[in-house]
C-alpha positions as CSV (number, residue, x, y, z in Angstrom):
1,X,-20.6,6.6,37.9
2,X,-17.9,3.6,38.9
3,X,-14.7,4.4,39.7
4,X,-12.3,4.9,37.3
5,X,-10.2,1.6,36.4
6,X,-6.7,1.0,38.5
7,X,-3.4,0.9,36.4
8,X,-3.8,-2.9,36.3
9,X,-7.0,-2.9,34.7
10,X,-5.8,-0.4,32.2
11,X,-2.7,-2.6,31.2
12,X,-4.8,-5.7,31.4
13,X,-7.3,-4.4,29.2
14,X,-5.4,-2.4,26.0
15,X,-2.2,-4.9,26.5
16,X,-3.4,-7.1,23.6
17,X,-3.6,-3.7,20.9
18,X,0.2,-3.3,22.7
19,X,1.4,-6.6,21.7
20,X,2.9,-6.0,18.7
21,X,4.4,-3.3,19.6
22,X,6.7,-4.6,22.7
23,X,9.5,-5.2,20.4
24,X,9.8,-1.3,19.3
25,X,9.0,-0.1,23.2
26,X,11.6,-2.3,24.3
27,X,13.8,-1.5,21.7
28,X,12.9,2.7,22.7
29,X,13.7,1.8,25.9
30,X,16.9,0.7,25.8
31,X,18.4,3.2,23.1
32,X,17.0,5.5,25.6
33,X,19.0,4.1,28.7
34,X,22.1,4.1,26.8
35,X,21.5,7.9,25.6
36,X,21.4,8.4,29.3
37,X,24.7,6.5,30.2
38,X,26.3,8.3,27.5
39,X,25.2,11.5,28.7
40,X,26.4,10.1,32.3
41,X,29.8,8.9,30.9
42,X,29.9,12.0,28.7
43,X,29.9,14.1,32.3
44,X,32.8,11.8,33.3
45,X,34.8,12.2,30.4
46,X,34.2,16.1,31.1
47,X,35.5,15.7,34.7
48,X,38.7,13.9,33.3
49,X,39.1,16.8,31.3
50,X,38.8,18.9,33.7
51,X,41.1,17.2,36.5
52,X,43.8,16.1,33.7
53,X,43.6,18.8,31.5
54,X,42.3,22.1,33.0
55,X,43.8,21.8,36.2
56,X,47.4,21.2,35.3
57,X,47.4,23.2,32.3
58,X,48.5,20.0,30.0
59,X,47.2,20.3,26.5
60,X,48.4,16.7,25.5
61,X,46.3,15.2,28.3
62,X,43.2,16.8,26.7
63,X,43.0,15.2,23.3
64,X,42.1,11.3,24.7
65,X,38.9,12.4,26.4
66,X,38.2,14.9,24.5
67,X,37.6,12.7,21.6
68,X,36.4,10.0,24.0
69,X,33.6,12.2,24.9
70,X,32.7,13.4,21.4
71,X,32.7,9.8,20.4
72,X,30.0,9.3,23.4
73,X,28.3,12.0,22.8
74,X,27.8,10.8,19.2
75,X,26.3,7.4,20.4
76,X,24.8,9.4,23.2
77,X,22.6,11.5,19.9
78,X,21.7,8.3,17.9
79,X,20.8,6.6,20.6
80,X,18.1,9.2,22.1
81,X,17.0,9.9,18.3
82,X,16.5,6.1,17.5
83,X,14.6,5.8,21.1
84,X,12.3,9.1,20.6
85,X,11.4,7.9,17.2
86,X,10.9,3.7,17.8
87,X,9.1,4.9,20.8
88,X,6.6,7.3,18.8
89,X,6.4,5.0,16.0
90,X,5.4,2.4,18.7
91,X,2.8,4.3,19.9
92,X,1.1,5.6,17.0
93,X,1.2,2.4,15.4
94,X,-1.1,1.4,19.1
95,X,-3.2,4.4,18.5
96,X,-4.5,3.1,14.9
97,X,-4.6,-0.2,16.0
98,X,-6.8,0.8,19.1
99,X,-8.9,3.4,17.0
100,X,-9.8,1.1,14.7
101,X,-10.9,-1.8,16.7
102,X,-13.1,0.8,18.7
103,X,-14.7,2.2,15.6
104,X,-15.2,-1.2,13.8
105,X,-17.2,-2.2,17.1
106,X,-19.4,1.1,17.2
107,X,-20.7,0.1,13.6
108,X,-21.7,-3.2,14.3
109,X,-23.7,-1.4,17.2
110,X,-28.0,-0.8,17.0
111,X,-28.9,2.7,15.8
112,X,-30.8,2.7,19.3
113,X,-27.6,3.2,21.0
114,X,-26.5,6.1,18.9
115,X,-29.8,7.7,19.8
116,X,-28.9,7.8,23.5
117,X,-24.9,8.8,22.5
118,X,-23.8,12.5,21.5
119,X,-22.0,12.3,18.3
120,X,-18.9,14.8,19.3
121,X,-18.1,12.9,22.5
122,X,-18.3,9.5,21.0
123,X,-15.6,11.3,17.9
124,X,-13.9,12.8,21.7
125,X,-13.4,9.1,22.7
126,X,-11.9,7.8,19.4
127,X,-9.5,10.8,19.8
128,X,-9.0,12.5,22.9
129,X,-9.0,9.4,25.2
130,X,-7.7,7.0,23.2
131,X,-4.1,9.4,23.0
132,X,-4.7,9.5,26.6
133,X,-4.6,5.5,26.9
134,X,-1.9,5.5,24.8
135,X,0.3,8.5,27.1
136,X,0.3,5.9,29.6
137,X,0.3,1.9,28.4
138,X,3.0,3.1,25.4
139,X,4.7,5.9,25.3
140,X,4.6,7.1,28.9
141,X,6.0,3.2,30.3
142,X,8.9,4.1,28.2
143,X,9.1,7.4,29.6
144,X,8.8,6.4,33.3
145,X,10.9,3.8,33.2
146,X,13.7,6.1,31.1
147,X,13.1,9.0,33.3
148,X,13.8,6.5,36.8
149,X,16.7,5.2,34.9
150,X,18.1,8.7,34.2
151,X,17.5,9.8,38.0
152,X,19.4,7.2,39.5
153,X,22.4,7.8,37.3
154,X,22.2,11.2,37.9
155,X,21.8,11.9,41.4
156,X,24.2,8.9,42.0
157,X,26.7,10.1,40.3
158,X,26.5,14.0,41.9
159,X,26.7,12.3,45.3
160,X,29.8,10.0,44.2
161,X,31.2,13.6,43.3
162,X,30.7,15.8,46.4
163,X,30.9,19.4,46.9
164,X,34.3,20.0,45.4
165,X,34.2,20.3,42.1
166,X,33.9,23.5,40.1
167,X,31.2,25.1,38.0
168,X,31.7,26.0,34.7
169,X,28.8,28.1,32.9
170,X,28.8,29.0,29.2
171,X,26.3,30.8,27.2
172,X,25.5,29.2,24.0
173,X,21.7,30.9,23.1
174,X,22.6,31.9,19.6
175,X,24.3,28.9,18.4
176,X,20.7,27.1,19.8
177,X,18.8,30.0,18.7
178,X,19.8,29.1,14.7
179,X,19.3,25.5,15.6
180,X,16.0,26.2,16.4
181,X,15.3,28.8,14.1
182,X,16.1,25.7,11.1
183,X,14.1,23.8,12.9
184,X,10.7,25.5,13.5
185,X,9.3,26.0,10.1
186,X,9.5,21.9,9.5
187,X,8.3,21.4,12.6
188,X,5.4,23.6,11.8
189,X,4.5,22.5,8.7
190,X,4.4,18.4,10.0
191,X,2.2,20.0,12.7
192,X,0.2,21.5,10.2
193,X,-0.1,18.4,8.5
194,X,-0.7,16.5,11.2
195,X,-3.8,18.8,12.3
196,X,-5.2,18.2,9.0
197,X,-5.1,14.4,8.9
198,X,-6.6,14.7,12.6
199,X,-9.7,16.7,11.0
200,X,-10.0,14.6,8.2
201,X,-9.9,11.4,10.7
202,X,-12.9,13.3,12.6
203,X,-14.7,13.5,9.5
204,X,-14.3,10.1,8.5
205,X,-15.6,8.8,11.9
206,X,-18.3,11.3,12.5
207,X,-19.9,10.3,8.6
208,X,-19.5,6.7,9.2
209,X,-21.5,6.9,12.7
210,X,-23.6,9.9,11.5
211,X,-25.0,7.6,8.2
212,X,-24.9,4.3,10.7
213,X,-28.4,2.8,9.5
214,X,-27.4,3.2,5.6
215,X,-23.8,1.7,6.2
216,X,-25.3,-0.8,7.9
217,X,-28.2,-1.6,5.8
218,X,-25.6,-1.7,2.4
219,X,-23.0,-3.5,4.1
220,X,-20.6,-1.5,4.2
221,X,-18.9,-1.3,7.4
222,X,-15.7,-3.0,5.9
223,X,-15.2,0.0,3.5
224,X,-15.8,2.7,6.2
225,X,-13.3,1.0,8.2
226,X,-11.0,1.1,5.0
227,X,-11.6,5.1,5.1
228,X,-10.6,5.0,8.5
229,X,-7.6,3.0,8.3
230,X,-6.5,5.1,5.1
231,X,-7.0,8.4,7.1
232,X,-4.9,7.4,9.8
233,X,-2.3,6.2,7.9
234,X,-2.2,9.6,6.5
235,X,-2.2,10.7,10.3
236,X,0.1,8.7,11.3
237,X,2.4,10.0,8.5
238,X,2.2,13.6,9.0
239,X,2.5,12.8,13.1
240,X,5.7,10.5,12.3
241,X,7.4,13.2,10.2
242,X,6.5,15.7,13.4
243,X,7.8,13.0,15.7
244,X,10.9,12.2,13.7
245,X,12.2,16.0,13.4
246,X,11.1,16.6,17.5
247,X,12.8,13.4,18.1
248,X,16.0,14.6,16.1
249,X,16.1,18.1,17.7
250,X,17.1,17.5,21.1
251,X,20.3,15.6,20.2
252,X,21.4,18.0,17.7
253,X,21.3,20.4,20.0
254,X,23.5,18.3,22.3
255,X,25.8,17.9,19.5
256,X,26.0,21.3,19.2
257,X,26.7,21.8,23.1
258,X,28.8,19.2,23.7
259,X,31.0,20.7,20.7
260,X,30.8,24.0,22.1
261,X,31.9,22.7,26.0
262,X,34.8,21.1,24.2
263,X,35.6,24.3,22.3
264,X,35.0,26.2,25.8
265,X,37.2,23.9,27.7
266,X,40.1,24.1,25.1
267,X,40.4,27.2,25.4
268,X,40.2,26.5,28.8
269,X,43.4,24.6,28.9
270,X,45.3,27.8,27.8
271,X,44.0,29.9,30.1
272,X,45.0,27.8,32.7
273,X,48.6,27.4,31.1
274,X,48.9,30.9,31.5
275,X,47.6,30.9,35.4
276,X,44.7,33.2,34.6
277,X,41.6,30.6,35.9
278,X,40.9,27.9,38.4
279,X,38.5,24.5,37.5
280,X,37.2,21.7,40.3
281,X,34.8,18.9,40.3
282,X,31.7,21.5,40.7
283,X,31.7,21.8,37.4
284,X,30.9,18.2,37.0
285,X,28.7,18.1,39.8
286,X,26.8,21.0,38.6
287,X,26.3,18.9,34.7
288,X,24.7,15.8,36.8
289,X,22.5,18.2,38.6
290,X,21.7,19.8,35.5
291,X,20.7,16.6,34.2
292,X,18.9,15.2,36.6
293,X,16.2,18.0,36.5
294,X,14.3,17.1,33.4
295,X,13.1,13.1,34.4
296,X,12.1,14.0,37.7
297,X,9.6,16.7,35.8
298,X,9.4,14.0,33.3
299,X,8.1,11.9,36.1
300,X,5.5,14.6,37.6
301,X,3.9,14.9,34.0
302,X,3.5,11.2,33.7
303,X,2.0,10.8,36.8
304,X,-0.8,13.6,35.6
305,X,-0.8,11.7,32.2
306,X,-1.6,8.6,34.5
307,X,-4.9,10.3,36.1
308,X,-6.0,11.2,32.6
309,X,-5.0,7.7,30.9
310,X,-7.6,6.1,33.8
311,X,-10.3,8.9,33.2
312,X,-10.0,8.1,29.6
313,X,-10.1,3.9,29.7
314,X,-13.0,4.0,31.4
315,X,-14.8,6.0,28.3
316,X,-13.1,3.8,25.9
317,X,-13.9,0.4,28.0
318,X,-17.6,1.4,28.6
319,X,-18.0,1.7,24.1
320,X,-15.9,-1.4,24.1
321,X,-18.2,-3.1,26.7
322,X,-21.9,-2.2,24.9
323,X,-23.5,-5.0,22.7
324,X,-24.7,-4.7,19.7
325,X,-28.6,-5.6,19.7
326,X,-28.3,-8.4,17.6
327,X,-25.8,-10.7,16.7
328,X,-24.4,-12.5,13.6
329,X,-25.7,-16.1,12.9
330,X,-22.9,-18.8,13.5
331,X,-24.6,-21.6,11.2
332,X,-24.5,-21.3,7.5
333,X,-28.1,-21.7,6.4
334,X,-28.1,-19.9,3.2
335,X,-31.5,-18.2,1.4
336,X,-32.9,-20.3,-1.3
337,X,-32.0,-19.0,-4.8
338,X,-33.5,-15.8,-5.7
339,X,-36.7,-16.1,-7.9
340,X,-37.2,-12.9,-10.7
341,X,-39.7,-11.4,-9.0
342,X,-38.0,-11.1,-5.5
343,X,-38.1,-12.6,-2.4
344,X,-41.3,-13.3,-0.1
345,X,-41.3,-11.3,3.0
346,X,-43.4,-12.9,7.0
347,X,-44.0,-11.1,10.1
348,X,-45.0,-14.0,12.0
349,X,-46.8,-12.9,15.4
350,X,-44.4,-10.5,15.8
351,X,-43.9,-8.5,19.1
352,X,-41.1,-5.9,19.8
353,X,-40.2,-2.9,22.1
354,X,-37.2,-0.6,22.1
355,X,-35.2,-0.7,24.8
356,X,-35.9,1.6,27.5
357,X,-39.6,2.0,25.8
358,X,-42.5,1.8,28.5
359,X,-44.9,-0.2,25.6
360,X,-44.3,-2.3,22.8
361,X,-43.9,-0.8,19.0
362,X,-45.7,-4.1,17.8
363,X,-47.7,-6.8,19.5
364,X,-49.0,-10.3,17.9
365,X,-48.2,-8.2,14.0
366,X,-48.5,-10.7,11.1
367,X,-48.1,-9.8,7.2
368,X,-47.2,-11.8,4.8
369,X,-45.8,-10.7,1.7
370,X,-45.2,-12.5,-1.5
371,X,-42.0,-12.4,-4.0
372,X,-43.0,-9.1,-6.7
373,X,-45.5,-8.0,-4.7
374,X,-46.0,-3.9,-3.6
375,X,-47.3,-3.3,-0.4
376,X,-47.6,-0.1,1.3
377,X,-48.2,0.1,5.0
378,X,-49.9,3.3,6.0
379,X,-50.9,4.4,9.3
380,X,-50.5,7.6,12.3
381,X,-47.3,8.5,13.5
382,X,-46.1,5.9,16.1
383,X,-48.0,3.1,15.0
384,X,-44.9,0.3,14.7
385,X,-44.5,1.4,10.3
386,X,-40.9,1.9,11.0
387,X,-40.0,-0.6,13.3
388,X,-40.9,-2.9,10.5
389,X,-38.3,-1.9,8.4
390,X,-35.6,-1.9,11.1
391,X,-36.8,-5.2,12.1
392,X,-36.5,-7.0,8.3
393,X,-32.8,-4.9,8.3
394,X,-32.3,-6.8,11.6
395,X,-31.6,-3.6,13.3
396,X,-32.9,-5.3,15.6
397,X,-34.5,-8.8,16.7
398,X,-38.0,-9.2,17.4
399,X,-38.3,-10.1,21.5
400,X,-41.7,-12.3,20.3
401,X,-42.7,-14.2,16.7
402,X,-40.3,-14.2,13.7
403,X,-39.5,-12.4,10.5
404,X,-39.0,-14.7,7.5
405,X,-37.2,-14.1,4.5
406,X,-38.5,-16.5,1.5
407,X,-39.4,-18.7,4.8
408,X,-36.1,-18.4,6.5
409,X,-35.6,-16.8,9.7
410,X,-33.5,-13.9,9.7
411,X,-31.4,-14.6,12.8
412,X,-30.4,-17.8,11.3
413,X,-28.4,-16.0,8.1
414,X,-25.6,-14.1,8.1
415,X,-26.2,-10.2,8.3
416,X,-24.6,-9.4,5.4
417,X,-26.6,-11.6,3.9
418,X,-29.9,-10.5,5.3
419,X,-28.7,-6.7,4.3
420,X,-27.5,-7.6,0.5
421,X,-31.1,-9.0,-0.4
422,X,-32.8,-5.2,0.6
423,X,-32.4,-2.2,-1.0
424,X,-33.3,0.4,1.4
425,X,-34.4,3.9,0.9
426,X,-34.6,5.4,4.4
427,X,-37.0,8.4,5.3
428,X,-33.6,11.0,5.0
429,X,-32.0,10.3,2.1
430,X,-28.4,10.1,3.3
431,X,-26.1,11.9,0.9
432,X,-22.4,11.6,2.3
433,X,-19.4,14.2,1.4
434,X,-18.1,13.5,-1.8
435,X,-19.0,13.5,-5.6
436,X,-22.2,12.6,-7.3
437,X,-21.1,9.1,-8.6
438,X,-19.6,8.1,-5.0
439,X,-22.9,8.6,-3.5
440,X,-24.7,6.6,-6.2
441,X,-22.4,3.6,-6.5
442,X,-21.8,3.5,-2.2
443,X,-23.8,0.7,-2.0
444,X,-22.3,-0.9,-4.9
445,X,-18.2,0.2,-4.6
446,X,-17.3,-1.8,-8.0
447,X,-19.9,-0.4,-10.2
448,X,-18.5,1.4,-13.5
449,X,-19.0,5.2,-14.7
450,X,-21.6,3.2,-16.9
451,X,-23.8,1.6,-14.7
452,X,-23.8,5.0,-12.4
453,X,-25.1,6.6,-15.0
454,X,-27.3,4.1,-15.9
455,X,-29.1,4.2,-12.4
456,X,-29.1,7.7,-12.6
457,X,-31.3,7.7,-15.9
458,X,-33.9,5.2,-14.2
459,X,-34.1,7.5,-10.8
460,X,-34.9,10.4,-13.2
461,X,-31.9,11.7,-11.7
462,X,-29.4,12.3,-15.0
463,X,-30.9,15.2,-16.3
464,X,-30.4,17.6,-12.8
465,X,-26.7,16.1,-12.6
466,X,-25.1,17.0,-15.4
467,X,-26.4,19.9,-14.9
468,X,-24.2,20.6,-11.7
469,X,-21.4,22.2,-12.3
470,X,-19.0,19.2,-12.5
471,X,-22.2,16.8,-13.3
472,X,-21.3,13.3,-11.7
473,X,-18.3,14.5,-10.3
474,X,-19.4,17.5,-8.4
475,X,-18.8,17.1,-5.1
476,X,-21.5,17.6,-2.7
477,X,-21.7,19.0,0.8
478,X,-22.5,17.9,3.9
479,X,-25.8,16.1,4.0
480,X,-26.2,16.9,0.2
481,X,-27.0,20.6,1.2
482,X,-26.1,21.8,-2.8
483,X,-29.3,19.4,-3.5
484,X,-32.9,19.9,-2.9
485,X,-35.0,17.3,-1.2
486,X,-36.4,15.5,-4.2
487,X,-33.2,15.6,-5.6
488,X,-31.7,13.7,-2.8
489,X,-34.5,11.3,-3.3
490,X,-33.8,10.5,-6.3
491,X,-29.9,10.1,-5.2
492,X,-31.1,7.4,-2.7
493,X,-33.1,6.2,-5.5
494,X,-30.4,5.2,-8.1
495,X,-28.6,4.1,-4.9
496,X,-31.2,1.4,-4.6
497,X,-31.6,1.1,-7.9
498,X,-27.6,-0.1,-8.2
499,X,-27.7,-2.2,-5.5
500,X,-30.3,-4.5,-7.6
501,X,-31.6,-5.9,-4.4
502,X,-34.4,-8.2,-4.6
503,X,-36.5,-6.7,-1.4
504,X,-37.0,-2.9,-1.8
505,X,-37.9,-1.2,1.2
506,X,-38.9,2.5,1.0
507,X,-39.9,4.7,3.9
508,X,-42.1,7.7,3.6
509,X,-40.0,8.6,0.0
510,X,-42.3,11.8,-0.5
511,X,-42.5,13.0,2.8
512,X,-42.2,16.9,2.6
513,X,-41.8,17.0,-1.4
514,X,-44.1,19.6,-3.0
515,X,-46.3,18.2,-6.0
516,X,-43.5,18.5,-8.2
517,X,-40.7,17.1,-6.6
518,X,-43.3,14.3,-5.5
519,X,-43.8,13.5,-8.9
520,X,-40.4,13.2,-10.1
521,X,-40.4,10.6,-7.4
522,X,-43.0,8.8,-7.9
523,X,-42.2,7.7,-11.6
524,X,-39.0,5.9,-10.9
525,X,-40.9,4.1,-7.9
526,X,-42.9,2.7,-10.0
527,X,-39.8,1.4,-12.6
528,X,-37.9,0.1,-9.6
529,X,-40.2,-2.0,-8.1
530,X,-41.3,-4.2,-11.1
531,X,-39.1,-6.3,-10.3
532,X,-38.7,-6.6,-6.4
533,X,-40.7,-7.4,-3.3
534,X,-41.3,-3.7,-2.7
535,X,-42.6,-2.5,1.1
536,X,-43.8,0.8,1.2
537,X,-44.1,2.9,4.5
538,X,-46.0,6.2,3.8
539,X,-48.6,8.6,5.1
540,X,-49.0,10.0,1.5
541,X,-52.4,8.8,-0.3
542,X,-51.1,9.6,-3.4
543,X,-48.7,6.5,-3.5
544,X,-51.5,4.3,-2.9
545,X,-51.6,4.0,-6.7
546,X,-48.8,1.9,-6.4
547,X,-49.9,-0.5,-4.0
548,X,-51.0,-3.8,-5.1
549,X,-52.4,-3.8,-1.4
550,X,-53.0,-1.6,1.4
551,X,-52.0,-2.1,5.3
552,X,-53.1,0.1,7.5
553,X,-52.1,0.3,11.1
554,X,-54.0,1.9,13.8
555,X,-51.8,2.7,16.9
556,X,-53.6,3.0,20.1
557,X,-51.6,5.5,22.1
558,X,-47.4,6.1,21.7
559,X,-45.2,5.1,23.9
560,X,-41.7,7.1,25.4
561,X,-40.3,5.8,21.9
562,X,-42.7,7.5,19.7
563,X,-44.7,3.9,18.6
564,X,-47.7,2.1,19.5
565,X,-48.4,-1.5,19.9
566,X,-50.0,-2.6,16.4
567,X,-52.1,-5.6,15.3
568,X,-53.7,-7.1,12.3
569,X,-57.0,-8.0,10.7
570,X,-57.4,-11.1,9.5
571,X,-57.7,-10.1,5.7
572,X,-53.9,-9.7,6.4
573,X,-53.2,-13.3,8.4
574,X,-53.5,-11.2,11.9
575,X,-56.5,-10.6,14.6
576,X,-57.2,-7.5,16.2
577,X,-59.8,-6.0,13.8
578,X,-60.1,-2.4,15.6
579,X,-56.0,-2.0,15.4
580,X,-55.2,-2.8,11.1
581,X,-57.0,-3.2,7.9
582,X,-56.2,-4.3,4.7
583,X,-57.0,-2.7,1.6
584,X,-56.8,-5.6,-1.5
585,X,-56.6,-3.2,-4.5
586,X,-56.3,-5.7,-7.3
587,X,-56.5,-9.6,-7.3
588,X,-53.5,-11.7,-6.1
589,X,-51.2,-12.1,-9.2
590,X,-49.0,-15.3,-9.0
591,X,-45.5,-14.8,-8.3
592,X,-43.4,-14.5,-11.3
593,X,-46.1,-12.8,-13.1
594,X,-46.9,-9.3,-14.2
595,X,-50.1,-7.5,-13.2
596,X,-51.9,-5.1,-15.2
597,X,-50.8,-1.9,-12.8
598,X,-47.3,-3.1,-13.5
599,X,-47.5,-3.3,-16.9
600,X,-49.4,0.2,-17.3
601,X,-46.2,1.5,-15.2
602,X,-43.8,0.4,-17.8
């Protein structure tokens, strides 16, 4: 493992997420400097007091300072509250910023790197370490240089003073014992609040990561990122409110001290009128020692906040440093308009491996599929059927031959493009946390109660929703756990259904359905694919009904990744007779038009 990255690197790095935020630290750090010169000239005023007032026993000579000092002390408090809460507000406002770039970045990576990453540390790192980050580039610069700035005055001032002043102590625990009795239960609550929005933050991230291949493949990474940004604002609130009524409780409590002292040293003056006590400068000197010993632990807690800040940029740097495996085409070559019957589909001598794999997935694979045509691809475990779909989703680029959409290459069109003209119905159907009709329309965020419904009916899904308790607006668990597996089928289904894609892309759709459940599936298969380019990958011979033809592969050994290299016959434009065959179930019908199977399916 490399060493962890110096403070230079660290500022270098995360100062452009810091940038608009240098007006507010600045600003923190000097309302916090002048709360500590107040506090320093509030000392002074007390040492006036003490030499003009206390020691001679002369009440008039009391009331100047005094009220100097309260005045001070009044500055001192809205300074240190307007400096705790620009400074918090700073560096909250750095945290979203930061968290947000980092998770926009993780979705635009390859599902192959989620694969190799844990799921809890990558939601650690968008959490833990990027508050760590932030204790040192925001918060904690205004903290060191406030605390440095605090122990200078201090301990200069105790060692203009000498030994030869006198010590006054006072007791004041109850008066700061209902202080912080008023305060605890608002405190609590923010903190409550803010532990929530933290939670739902988690969940936000860990969804949009957990369900990357199906944000991806609908195109919506821009929405998750909007759930993000809408949970930490909520965050951000709640922390705010807990920072605002921390950052007013320490100069309330000063307020309350400094108008106890004055109460204390009044009193004072007529005890010393009446020859009954003695004061000196310890008293003073004993405040600026007092003072001086919260920055200097101030600085021993930033400078362990410094080894965890380092420890944590590295994390955040190596997630910011990965590449996603393919990348988004800079021209603006467009797809041809989009003919009814969908959109024709070419592997052209296509060869791929997974990165890290010890063998390719596919090797010299040709297919070409034509607008309204339904092919499924059928073959053993590990033979490359997958990879096919990941590769026409441009999960990933081929490293040899092309993919073609309606004779365009992918990597030449936008990806959003490429990902809007598929509907794809992955081998676990996602269902995400939330209600019936949010998991239907996800792929489609504008689509009315009406056409929700309406995708529901052609899925064969109505009849089981309304039957939930709160029908389309039941909300479902984690993963869909309130829903069988055919049920979450047909979910996916109407998902793909709404999206009204003209490339349908369905892998293994009945795998582990009983007979039922399998047919429940199969009947709005066959209504959503009349109209679409449809590639099926299955094991299951019952879906070869479907099929206006038949591709099977033959893998010849898997790999470390779980696929095998794969080639074509060709009755299928490929060679490589003893690796696929092609199974030509009815005659080629010419694009546009309907074929009797199609027509017995309506």
């Amino acid at each position: 493992m490399s060493a962890a990255p110096g403070i230079r690197e660290v500022f270098a790095r995360f100062r452009p997420f810091l940038r608009p935020e240098r007006g507010g630290l600045l600003v923190a750090a000097v309302l916090l400097v002048i709360s500590a010169l107040a506090d320093t000239a509030g000392i002074w005023m007390f040492m006036l007091i003490t030499d003009d007032a206390l020691a001679t026993g002369r009440l008039a000579e009391f009331w100047a300072p005094g009220l100097s000092w309260l005045a001070i002390a009044a500055v001192g408090a809205a300074a240190s509250f307007g400096g705790s809460y620009f400074s918090a507000r700073a560096a909250e406002r750095f945290l979203v910023r930061l968290r947000a770039h980092v998770f926009a970045h993780l979705q635009r990576l390859s599902p192959d790197f989620f694969a190799r990453s844990k799921l809890g540390d990558l939601v650690s790192r968008l959490s833990g370490d990027v508050e760590a980050v932030e204790r040192l580039v925001a918060s904690g610069m205004v903290e060191t240089v406030t605390a440095m700035f605090s122990v200078v005055l201090y301990a200069g001032a105790a060692l203009y003073l000498r030994w030869d002043l006198a010590l006054l102590s006072f007791a004041l625990a109850p008066v700061f014992w209902l202080v912080a009795r008023s305060f605890a239960n608002r405190i609590r609550s923010a903190s409550r609040d803010e532990r929530a929005g933290n939670g739902e933050l988690s969940t936000v991230v860990e969804e949009g990561l957990g369900h990357i291949e199906l944000v991806q493949a609908a195109n919506q990474q821009p929405r998750k990122s909007a759930e993000l940004h809408a949970a930490s604002m909520r965050w951000f609130r709640a922390k705010i409110t807990e920072a605002r009524l921390s950052a007013l409780y320490p100069p309330l409590v000063t307020m309350v001290e400094t108008g106890c002292v004055l109460l204390v040293i009044g009193v004072g003056v007529w005890e010393i009128s009446a020859q009954r006590i003695s004061i000196g400068g310890l008293m003073a000197f004993a405040a600026y020692i007092g003072y001086l010993y919260p920055p200097l632990q101030d600085l021993g807690r930033i400078t362990m906040a410094v080894t965890a800040a380092r420890a944590g940029s590295e994390r955040l740097i190596e997630l910011m440093d990965a590449q996603p495996a393919v990348a988004d085409a800079p021209s603006g070559v467009s797809l041809p308009p989009r003919r009814p019957a969908g959109r024709a589909i070419e592997f052209d001598r296509v060869g791929f491996g997974y990165p890290g794999a010890g063998r390719a997935a596919l090797r010299d694979f040709r297919l070409h599929v034509r607008p309204g045509e339904f092919v499924l691809v059928t073959g053993p475990s590990g033979a490359g059927k997958s990879t096919l779909a990941r590769l026409l989703l441009r999960f990933y680029d081929p490293g040899a031959g092309r993919v073609l959409l309606d004779g365009v290459e992918l990597p030449r069109l936008p990806l959003h493009e490429v990902r809007d003209q598929i509907a794809y119905v992955p081998q676990e159907a996602d269902v995400l946390h939330g209600t019936v009709a949010d998991n239907i329309a996800f792929a489609a965020p504008g689509a009315s109660r009406a056409d929700v419904v309406a995708a529901a009916q052609e899925a064969d899904a109505d009849e089981f929703v309304r039957a939930l308790p709160d029908g389309y607006d039941t909300v479902l668990g984690e993963r869909g756990a309130l829903l069988s597996g055919g049920q979450r089928r047909r979910i996916a289904i109407a998902r793909a259904v709404l999206r009204r894609a003209p490339v349908l892309v369905l892998d293994e759709p009945t795998n582990g359905l009983d007979q039922e459940s399998k047919r429940n599936v199969l009947a709005p298969l066959r209504r959503l694919a009349r109209t679409r380019t449809t590639l099926l990958i299955s094991h299951d011979p019952d879906l070869a009904e479907l099929a206006d033809r038949i591709v099977r592969l033959r893998g010849q050994g898997t790999n470390a990744a779980g696929n095998a290299p794969v080639q074509q016959e060709p009755t299928a434009s490929a060679a490589g007779p003893d690796d696929t065959s092609t199974v030509r179930l009815r005659p080629p019908w010419p694009a546009g038009l309907t074929d009797p199977l199609h027509a017995r399916h309506r």
